[in-house]
C-alpha positions as CSV (number, residue, x, y, z in Angstrom):
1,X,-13.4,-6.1,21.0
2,X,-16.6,-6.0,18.6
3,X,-15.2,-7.7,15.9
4,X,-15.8,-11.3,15.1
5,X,-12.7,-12.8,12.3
6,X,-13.4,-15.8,9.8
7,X,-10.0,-16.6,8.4
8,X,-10.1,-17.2,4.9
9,X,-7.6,-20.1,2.9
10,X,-3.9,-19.1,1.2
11,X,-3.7,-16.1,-0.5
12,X,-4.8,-16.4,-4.2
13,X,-7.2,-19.5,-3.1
14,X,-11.0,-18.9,-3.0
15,X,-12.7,-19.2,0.1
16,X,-16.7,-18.7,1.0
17,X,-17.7,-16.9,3.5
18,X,-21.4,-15.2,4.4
19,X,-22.5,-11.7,3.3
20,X,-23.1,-9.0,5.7
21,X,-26.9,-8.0,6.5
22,X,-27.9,-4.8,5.0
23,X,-28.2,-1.5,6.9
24,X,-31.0,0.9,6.2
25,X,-29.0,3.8,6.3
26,X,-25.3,4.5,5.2
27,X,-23.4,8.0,5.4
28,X,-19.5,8.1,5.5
29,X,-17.2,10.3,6.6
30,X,-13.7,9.9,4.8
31,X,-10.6,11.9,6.3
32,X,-8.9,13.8,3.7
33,X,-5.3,14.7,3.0
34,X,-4.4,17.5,1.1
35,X,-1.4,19.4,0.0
36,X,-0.4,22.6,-1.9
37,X,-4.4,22.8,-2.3
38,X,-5.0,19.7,-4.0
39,X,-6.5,16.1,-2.7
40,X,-4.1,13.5,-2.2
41,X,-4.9,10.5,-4.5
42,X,-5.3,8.2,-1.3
43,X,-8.0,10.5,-0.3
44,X,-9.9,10.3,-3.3
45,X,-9.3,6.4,-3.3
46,X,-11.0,6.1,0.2
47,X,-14.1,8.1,-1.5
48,X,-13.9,5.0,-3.9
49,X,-14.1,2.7,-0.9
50,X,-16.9,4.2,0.4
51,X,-18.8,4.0,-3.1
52,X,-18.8,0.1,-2.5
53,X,-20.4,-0.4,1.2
54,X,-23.5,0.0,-0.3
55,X,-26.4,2.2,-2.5
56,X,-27.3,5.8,-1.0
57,X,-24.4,6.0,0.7
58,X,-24.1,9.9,1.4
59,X,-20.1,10.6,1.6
60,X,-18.7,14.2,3.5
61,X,-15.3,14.9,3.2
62,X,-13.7,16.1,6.1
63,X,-10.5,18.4,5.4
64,X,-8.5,20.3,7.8
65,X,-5.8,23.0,7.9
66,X,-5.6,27.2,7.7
67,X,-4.9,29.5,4.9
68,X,-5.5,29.4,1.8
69,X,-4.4,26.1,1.0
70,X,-7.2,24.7,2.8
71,X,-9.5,27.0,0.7
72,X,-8.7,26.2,-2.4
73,X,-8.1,22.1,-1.2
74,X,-11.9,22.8,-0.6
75,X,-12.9,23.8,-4.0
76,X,-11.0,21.6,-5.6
77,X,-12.6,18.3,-3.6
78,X,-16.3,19.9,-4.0
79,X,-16.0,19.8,-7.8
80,X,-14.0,16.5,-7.7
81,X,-15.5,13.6,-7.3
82,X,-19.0,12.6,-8.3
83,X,-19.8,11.0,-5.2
84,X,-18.9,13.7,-2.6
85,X,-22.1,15.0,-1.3
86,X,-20.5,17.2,1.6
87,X,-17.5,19.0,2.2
88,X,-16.4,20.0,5.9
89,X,-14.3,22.2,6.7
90,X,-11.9,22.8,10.0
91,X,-10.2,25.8,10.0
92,X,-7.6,26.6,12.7
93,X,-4.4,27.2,13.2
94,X,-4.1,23.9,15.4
95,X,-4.9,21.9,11.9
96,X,-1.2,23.5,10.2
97,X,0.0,20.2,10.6
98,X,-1.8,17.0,10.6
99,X,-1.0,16.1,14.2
100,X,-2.8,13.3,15.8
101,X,-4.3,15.2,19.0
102,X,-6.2,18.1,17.5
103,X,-7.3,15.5,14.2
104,X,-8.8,13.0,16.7
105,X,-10.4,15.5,18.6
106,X,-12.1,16.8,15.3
107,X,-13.2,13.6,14.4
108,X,-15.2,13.0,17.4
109,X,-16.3,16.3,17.3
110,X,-18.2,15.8,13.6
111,X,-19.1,12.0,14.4
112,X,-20.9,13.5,17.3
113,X,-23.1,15.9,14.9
114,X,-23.0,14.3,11.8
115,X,-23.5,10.0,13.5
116,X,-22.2,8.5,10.5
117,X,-22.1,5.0,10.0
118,X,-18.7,4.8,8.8
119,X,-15.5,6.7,8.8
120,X,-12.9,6.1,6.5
121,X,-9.0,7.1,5.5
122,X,-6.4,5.7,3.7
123,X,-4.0,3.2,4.8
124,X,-0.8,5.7,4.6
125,X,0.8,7.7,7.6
126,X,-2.3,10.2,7.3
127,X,-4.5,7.6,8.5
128,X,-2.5,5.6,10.3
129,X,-1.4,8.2,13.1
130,X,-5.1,9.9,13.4
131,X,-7.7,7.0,13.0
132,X,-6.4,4.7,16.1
133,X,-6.7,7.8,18.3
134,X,-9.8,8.7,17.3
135,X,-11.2,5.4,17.5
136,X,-10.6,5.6,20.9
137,X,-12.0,8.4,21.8
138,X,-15.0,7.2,20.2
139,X,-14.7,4.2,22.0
140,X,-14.6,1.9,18.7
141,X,-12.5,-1.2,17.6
142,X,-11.0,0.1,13.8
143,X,-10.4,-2.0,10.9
144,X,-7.3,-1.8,9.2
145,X,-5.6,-2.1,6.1
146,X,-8.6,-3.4,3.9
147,X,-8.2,-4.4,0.8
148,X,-12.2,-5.3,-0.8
149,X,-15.0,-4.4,0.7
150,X,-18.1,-7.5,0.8
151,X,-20.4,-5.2,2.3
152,X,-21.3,-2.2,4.9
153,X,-20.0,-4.5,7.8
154,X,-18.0,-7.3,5.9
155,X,-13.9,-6.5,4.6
156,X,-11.3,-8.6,3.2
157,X,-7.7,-7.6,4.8
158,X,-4.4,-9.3,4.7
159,X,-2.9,-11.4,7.6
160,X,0.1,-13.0,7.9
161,X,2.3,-10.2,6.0
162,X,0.0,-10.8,3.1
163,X,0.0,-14.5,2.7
164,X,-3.4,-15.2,3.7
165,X,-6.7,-13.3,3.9
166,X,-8.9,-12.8,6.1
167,X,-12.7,-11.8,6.4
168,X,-13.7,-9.7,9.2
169,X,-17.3,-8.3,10.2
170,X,-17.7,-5.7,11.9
171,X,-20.7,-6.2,15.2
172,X,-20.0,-2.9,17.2
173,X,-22.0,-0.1,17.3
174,X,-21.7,2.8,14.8
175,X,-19.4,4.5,13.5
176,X,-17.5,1.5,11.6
177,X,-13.9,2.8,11.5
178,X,-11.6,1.8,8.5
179,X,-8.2,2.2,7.0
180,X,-8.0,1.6,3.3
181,X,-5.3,0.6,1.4
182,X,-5.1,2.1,-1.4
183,X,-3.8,0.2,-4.4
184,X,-7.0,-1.9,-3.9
185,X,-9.7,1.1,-4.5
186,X,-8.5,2.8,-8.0
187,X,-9.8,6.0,-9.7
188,X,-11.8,4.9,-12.4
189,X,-13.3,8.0,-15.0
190,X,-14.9,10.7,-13.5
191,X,-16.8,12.7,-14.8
192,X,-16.2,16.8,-14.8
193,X,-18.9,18.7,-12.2
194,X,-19.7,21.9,-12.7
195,X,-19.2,24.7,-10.4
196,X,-23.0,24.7,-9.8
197,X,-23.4,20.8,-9.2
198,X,-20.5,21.2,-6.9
199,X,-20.9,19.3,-3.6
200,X,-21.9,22.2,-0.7
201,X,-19.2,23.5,1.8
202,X,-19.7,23.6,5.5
203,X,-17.9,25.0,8.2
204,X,-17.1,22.5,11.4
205,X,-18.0,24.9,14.6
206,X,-14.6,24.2,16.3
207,X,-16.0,25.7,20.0
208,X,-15.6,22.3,21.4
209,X,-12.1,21.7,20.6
210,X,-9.4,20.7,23.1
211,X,-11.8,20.3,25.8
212,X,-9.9,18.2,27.3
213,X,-6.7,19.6,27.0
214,X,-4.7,16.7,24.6
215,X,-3.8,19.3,22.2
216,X,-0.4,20.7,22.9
217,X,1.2,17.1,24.1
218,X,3.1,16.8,21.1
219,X,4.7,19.3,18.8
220,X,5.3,19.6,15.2
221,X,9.3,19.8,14.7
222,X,10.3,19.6,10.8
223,X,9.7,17.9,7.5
224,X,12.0,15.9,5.9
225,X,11.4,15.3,2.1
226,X,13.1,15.0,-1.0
227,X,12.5,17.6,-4.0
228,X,12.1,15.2,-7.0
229,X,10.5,15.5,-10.7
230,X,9.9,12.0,-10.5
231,X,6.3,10.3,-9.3
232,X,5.1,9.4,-5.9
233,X,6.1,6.4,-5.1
234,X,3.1,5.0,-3.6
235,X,1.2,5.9,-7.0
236,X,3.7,5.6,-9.4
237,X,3.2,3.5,-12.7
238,X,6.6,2.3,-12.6
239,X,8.4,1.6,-10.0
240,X,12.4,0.5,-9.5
241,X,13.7,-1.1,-6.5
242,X,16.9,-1.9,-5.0
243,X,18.3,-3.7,-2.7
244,X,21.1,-4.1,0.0
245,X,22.9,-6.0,-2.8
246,X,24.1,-2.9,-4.3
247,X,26.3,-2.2,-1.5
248,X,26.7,1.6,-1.0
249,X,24.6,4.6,-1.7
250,X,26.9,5.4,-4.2
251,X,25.9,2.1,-5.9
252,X,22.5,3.1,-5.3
253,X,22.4,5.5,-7.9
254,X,22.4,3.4,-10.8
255,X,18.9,2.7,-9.9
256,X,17.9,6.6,-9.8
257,X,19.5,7.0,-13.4
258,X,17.3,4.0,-14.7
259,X,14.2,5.2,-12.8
260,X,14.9,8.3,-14.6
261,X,14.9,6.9,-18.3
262,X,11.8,5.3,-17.4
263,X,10.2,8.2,-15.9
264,X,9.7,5.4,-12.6
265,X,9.9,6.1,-8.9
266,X,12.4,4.8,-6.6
267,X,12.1,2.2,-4.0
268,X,14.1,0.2,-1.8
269,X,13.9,-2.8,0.8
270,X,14.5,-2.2,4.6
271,X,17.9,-3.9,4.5
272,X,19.0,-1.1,1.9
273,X,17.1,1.7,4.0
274,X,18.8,0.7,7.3
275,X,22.0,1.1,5.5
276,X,21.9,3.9,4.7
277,X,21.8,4.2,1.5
278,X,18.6,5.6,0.8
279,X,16.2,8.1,3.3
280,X,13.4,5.5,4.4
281,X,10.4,7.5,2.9
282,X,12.2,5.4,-0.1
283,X,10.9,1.6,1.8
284,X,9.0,-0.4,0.3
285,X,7.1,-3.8,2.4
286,X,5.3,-4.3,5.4
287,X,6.5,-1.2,7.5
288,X,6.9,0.6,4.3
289,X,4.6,1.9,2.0
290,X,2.3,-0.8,-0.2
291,X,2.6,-0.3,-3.8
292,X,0.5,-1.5,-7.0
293,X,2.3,-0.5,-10.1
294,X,1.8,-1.6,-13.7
295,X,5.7,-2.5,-13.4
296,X,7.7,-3.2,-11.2
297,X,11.5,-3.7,-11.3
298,X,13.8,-5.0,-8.4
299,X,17.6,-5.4,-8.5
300,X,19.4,-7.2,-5.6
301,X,16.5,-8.0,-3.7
302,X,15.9,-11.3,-2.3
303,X,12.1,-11.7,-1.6
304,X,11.9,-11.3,2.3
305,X,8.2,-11.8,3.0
306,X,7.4,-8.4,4.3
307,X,9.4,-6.9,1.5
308,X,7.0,-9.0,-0.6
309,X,3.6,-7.9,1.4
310,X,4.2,-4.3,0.0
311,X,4.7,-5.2,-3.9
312,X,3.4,-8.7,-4.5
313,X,-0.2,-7.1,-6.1
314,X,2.1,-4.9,-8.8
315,X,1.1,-6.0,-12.1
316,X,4.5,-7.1,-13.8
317,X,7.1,-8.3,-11.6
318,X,11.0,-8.5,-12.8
319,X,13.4,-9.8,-10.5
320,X,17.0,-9.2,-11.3
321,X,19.1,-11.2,-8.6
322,X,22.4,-13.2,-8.4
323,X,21.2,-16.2,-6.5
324,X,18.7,-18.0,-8.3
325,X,17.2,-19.8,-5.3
326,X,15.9,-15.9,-4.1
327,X,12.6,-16.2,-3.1
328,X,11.8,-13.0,-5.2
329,X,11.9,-15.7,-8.1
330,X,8.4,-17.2,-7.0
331,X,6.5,-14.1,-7.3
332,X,8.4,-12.6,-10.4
333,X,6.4,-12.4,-13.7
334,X,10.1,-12.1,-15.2
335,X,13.3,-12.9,-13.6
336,X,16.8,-12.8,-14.5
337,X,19.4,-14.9,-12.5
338,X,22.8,-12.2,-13.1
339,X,24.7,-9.7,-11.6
340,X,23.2,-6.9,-11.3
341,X,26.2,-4.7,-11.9
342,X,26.4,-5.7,-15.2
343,X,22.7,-6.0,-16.0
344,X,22.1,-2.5,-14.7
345,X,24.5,-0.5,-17.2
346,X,23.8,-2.8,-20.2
347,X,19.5,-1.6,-19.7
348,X,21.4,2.2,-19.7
349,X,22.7,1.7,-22.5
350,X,19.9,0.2,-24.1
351,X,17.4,1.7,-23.0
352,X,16.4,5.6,-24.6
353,X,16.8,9.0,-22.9
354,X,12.8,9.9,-21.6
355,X,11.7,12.4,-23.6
């Protein structure tokens, strides 16, 4: 392993630690997802990631797919962001859906052309399926899950299910492989390009691919999602959880009617998830998705700690919860000791239809 960990003190506790030496040259590659011909927000939050490892850093998108879709998905990122110098292209049938073989295989293939000194995705199931298998190919020890970035080689990622941090430098050779998360790298402005200070498009020669034959070993089956008006969850503003305290899925849908008249997404713990009464792209925590929101709501949801790893940064916490020793309590900004079967109809009734 080529990387050297400094465990920092408690979470919300300062701790020193030494900078990173500079590196002369800096060029990322960041791994895009796209959909429906448009970026994913946690692809343009790992072009915000690589903004901070250092000055005259020269970032290429990499996106992948066939059709249209990855056409316009193309435009669309070269006129984007301010800080996209490239965009690559891989156009194939094999990249229909974003399995980890052929994506792996790509990524070795454009770090073997391009040598970049990083390569970066976010910290959802995108990254999280392709960057481990391409870090071995490439023989590379990634970095997961960062959350600030101290320098080209230095990161800040939680340990411990998020109660304490720690500082990790990266001493292996190049590329330095990350996963982002990221609620830690917002969007801030940016400004409109122009189609003619668009970043360039280039096509990825794809001659190379599956020379060794991994592509094929697994096999896309189906999607499962839900069709929804309401906000991703893992960018939503608001955001209303419950928990297994509600008792039935049927129960479970007083907190899509509240989500509703607050125009919020829904989330819910593992215990409610393995219950059934919600489809698990709906957890929230450790082996859920991480969220950040301005608000965040929970009902019937005790505080286990890797429930808390994957809200405790939200801005606003309110806890609603019967028991008033929950350990949700500690974190909450606002809690309410009460049932939340009455608690639930009253904000109903109080609260205005979303116009």
């Amino acid at each position: 392993m080529a990387i050297k960990t400094m465990f920092g003190a408690f979470r919300n506790r300062s701790f020193s630690s030494r900078v990173s030496p500079c590196y002369s040259s800096l060029s990322t590659l960041v791994l895009a997802e796209h959909e429906g011909g448009s970026m994913k927000v946690s692809s343009l939050s790992a072009v915000e990631a690589a903004k901070s490892l250092g000055d005259g850093n020269l970032v290429s998108l990499l996106l992948a797919g066939s059709g249209p879709s990855l056409q316009e998905a193309a435009a669309h990122a070269a006129s984007l962001h301010p800080s996209i110098s490239k965009v690559l292209i891989a156009d194939s049938d094999k990249f229909t859906y974003p399995l980890a073989e052929p994506w792996a295989q790509l990524v070795r293939i454009v770090q073997q052309k391009g040598s970049y000194s990083h390569i970066i995705a976010g910290s959802g199931s995108f990254g999280k399926n392709i960057l481990p298998r391409a870090a071995a190919l490439l023989d590379i020890s990634p970095i997961t899950d960062i959350t600030e970035i101290q320098g080209s080689h230095q990161f800040v990622r939680p340990i411990y299910a998020g109660n304490a941090l720690s500082t990790v430098r990266y001493t292996g050779t190049n590329p330095c492989m990350l996963t982002i998360r990221s609620t830690s790298f917002p969007l801030g402005p940016m400004p409109t390009r122009s189609d003619s200070d668009a970043a360039p498009l280039e096509k990825v020669d794809l001659s190379a691919l599956d020379e060794d034959g991994a592509i094929g070993k697994s096999k896309y089956i189906n999607l499962s999602s839900q069709d929804s008006e309401r906000p991703d969850l893992g960018n939503a503003r608001v955001v209303i959880t419950g928990g297994r305290a509600l008792k039935s899925a049927e129960n479970f849908k007083m907190i899509d009617k509240l989500a509703e008249k607050l125009g919020a997404a829904v989330g819910a713990t593992r215990a409610a998830v393995d219950a059934g009464y919600v489809p698990n792209e709906l957890q929230v925590g450790q082996t859920g998705k991480i969220v950040a929101p301005e608000l965040y709501m929970a009902f019937g949801v005790s505080g286990a700690i890797q429930h808390l790893a994957g809200m405790r940064d939200s801005k606003v916490i309110v806890a609603v919860n019967k028991d008033a020793d929950a350990p949700i309590f500690q974190v909450a900004d606002y809690g309410l000791v009460g049932d939340l079967f009455e608690v639930i109809p009253e904000l109903l009734e109080k609260i205005p239809e979303k116009k």
